[in-house]
C-alpha positions in Angstrom: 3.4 -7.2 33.4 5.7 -7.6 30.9 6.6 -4.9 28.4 6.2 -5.7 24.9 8.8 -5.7 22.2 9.1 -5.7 18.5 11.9 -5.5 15.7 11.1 -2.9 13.5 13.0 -3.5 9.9 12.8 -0.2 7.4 11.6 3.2 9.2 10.5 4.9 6.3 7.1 7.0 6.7 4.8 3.8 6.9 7.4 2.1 9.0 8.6 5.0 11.3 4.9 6.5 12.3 4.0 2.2 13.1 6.6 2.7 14.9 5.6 5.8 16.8 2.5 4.3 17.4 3.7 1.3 18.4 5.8 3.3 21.1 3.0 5.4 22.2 1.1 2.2 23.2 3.7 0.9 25.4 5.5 -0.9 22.7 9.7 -1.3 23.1 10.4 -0.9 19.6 14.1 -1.5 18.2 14.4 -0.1 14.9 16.8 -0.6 12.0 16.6 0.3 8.7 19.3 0.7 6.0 19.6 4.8 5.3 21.5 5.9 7.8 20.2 8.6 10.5 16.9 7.2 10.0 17.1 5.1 13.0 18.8 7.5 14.6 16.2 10.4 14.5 13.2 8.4 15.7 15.8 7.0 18.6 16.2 11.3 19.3 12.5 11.6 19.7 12.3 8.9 22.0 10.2 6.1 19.4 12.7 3.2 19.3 15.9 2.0 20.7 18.1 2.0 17.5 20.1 -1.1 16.0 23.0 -0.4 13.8 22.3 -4.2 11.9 20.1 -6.8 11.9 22.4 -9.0 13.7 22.1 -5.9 16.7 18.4 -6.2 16.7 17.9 -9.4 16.6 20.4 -9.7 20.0 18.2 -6.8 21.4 15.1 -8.7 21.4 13.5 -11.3 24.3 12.7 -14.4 23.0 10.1 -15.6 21.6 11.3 -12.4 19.2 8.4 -10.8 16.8 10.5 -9.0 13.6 8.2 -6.8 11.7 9.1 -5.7 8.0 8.4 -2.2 6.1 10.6 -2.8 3.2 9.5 -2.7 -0.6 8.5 -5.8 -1.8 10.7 -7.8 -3.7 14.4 -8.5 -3.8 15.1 -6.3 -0.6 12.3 -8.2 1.4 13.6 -11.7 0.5 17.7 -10.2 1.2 16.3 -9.1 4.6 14.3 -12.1 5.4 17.1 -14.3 4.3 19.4 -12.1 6.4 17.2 -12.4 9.4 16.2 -16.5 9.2 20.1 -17.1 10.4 19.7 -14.9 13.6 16.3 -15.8 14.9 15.6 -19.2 16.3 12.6 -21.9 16.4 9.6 -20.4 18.1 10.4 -16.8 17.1 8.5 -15.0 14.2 8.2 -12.1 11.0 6.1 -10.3 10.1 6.4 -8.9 6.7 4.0 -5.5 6.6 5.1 -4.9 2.8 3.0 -5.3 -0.5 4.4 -8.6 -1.2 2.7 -11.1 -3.8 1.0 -13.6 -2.1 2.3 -16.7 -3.6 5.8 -15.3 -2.7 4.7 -15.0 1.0 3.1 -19.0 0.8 6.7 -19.7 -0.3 8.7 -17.6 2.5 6.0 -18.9 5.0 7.3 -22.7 4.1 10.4 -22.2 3.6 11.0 -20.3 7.2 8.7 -22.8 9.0 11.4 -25.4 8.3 13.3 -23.8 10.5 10.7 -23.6 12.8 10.6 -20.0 12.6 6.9 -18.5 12.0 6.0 -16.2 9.1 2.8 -14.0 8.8 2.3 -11.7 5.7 0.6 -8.5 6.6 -1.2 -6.1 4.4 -1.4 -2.7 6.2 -3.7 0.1 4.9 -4.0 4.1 6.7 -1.4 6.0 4.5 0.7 8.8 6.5 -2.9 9.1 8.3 -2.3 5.8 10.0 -0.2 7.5 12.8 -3.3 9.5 14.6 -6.2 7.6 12.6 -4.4 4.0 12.9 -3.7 1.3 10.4 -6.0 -1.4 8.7 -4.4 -4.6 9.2 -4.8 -8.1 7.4 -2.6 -10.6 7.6 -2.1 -14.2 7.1 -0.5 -16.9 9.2 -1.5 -20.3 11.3 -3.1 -19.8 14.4 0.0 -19.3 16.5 1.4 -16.9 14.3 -1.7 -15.2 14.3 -1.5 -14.7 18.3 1.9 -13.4 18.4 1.0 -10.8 16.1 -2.5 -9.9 17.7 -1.0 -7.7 20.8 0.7 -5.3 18.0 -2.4 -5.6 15.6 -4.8 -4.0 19.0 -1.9 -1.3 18.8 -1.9 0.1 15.1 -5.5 -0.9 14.6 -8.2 2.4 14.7 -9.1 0.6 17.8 -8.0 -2.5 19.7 -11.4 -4.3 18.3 -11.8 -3.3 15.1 -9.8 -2.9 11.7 -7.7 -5.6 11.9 -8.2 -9.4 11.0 -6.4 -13.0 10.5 -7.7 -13.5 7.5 -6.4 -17.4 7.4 -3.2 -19.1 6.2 -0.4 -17.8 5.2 -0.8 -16.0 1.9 -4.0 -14.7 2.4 -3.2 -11.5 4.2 -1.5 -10.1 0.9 -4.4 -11.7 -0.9 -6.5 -9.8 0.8 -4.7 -6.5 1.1 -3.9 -7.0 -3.3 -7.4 -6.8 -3.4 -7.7 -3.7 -1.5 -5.7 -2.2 -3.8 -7.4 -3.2 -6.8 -11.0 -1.6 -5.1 -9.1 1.3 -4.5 -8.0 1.2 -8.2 -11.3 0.8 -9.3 -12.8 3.8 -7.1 -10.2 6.6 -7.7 -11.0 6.1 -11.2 -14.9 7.0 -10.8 -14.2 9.9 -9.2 -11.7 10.8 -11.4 -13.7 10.5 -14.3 -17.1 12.0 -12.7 -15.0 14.9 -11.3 -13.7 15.3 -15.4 -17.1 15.0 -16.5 -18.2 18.0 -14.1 -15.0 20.2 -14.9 -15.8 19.5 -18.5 -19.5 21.3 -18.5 -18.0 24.5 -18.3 -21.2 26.5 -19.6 -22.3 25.9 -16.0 -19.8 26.9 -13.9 -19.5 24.0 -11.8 -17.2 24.3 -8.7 -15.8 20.8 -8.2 -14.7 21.5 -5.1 -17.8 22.6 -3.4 -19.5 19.6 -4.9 -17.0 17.4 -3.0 -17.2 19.0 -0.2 -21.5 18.6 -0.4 -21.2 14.9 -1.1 -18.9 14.3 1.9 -22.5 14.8 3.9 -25.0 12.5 3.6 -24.5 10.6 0.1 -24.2 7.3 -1.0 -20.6 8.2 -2.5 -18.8 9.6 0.5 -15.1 7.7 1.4 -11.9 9.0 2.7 -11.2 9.4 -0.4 -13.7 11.8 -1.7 -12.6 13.8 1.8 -9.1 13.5 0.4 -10.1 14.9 -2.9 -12.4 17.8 -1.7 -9.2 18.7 0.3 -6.9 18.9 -2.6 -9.9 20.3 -4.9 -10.3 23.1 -2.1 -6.3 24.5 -2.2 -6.3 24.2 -6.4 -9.6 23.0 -8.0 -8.1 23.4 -11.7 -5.0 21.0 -10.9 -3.3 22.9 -13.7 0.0 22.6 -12.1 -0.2 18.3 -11.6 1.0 16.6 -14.9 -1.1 13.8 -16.1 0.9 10.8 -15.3 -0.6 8.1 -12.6 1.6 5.6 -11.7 0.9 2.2 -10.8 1.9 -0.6 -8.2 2.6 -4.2 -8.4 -1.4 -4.8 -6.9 -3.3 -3.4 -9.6 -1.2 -5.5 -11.3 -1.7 -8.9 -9.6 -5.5 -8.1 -8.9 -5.7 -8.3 -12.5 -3.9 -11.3 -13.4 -5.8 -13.0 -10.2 -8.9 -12.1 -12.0 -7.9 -14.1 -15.4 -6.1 -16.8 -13.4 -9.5 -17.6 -11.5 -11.8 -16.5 -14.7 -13.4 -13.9 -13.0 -14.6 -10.7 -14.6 -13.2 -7.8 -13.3 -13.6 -5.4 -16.0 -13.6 -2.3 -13.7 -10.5 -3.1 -11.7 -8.8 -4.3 -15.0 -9.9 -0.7 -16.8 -8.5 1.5 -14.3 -5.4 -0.5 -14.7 -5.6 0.9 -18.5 -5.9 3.6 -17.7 -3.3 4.5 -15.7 -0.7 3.1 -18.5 -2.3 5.3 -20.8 -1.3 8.3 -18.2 2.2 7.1 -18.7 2.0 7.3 -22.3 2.4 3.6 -23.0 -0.9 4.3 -25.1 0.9 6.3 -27.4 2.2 4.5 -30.1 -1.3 2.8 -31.0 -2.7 6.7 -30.9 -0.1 7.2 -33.3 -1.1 4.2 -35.6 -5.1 5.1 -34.8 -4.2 8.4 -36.1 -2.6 7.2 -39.2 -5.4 4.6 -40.5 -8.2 7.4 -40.0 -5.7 9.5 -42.3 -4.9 5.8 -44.8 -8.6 5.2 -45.0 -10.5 8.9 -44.7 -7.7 11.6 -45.6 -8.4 12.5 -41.9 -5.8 15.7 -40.2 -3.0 14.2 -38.4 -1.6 16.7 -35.9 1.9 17.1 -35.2 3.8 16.0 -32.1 3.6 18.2 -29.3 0.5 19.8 -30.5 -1.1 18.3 -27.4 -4.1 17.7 -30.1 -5.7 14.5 -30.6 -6.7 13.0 -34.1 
């Protein structure tokens, strides 16, 4: 039987445990990825054979060839799928496994197929977990594509017949995966804001981290990522030493604009959004005026910057 093999663009911690995984299941993997010694390390342990360019991997590969990308979305995915489209030829495929907007992968996904080259957009989902646990995989494609990419899906998946799925043309695997992103959004704001509302009843002594721990068994609110949180809550329950700044992605994002664009209330998704641009103190300013109208209209106390007060 025939080994498989698989270009491997950007070997960063998604990219280069894939690719340890990928290897681990028989997979030939030739890696690249831009930072040097990146390559070159998971070549030491044995993971990939290395390629010093894109032109090298491409020339490493049998044909039909199957180029997967880990790169962040954006202008270095469109360089590198740009670069890539002049070294492939018709019948080969790539596979891009980044957060990409969907309606950019449509147009990469037409724009490659006239060259006959196929494209399938990928959302993948397991963290730095996804190297023991495995990776959820949705991606996007026409049929064809879809079976080119299937061998490698049984691979990263939890298990070869479960947690990964052509979800239909191309597009709708970062459809799907952008709206994966907005649930989880939507759901690490709960428990955030439950878990507040327990730290804040302070006459009661309530230890957060033995509640999360006791809702992990049994109740309608366990995840992974309540067993995530009664991990962290566990080693530092007061999280004293984490400033309050969430940052947020291009999917929360898009989920949000998808949700006016089809006139669908999302208020949840949208809210969590909020909120995490008021952890980066883009709130700040209307505070600031709030503060000031209470103090036009009522003579209210305005406190001082850095008083850490609210008025």
């Amino acid at each position: 039987m025939t080994q498989l093999s698989l270009g491997l663009v950007g070997l960063g911690r998604m990219g280069g445990n894939m690719a340890r995984r990928l290897s681990r299941g028989g997979v030939r993997v030739v890696g690249f990825d831009a930072t040097p010694g990146s390559a070159a390390a998971l070549a030491k342990e044995g993971a990939i054979v290395a390629a010093n360019s894109l032109v090298a991997l491409a020339a490493s590969l049998p044909v039909p060839r199957v180029v997967w990308l880990m790169v962040p979305a954006g202008d270095a995915t469109q360089a590198t799928i740009d670069a890539l489209a002049t070294q492939l030829s018709p019948g080969d495929a790539i596979v891009d496994g980044g957060n990409a907007n969907y309606k950019d992968s449509q147009r990469r996904a037409e724009t490659l197929a006239a060259r006959g080259i196929a494209f399938v957009d990928c959302g993948v989902s397991g963290g730095v977990w996804g190297l023991e646990n495995g990776y959820t995989l949705m991606y996007g494609g026409t049929p064809a594509a879809a079976r080119a990419v299937e061998p490698f899906a049984r691979i990263l998946a939890p298990a070869a017949d479960k947690g990964w799925l052509h979800c239909g043309p191309a597009g709708s695997g970062h459809f799907v995966k952008m709206i994966h992103n907005g649930i989880e959004y939507g759901m690490m704001q709960a428990y955030a804001e439950g878990f507040a509302l327990l730290d804040g009843k302070r006459e009661f002594g309530i230890d957060t981290a033995a509640v999360a721990e006791t809702w992990r068994h049994g109740s309608v609110v366990r995840s992974w990522l309540l067993d995530l949180t009664a991990g962290f809550l566990a080693r530092d329950g007061s999280l004293d030493g984490v400033a309050p700044h969430v940052a947020d992605s291009g999917e929360g994002r898009w989920t949000v604009a998808e949700a006016i664009e089809q006139g669908v209330p999302a208020p949840v998704l949208a809210l969590a959004l909020m909120s995490r641009f008021d952890s980066q103190g883009k709130g700040d300013y209307a505070n600031r005026m709030l503060a000031m109208m209470r103090q036009a209209f009522g003579g209210h106390a305005v406190h001082g910057a850095g008083t850490g007060k609210h008025g």
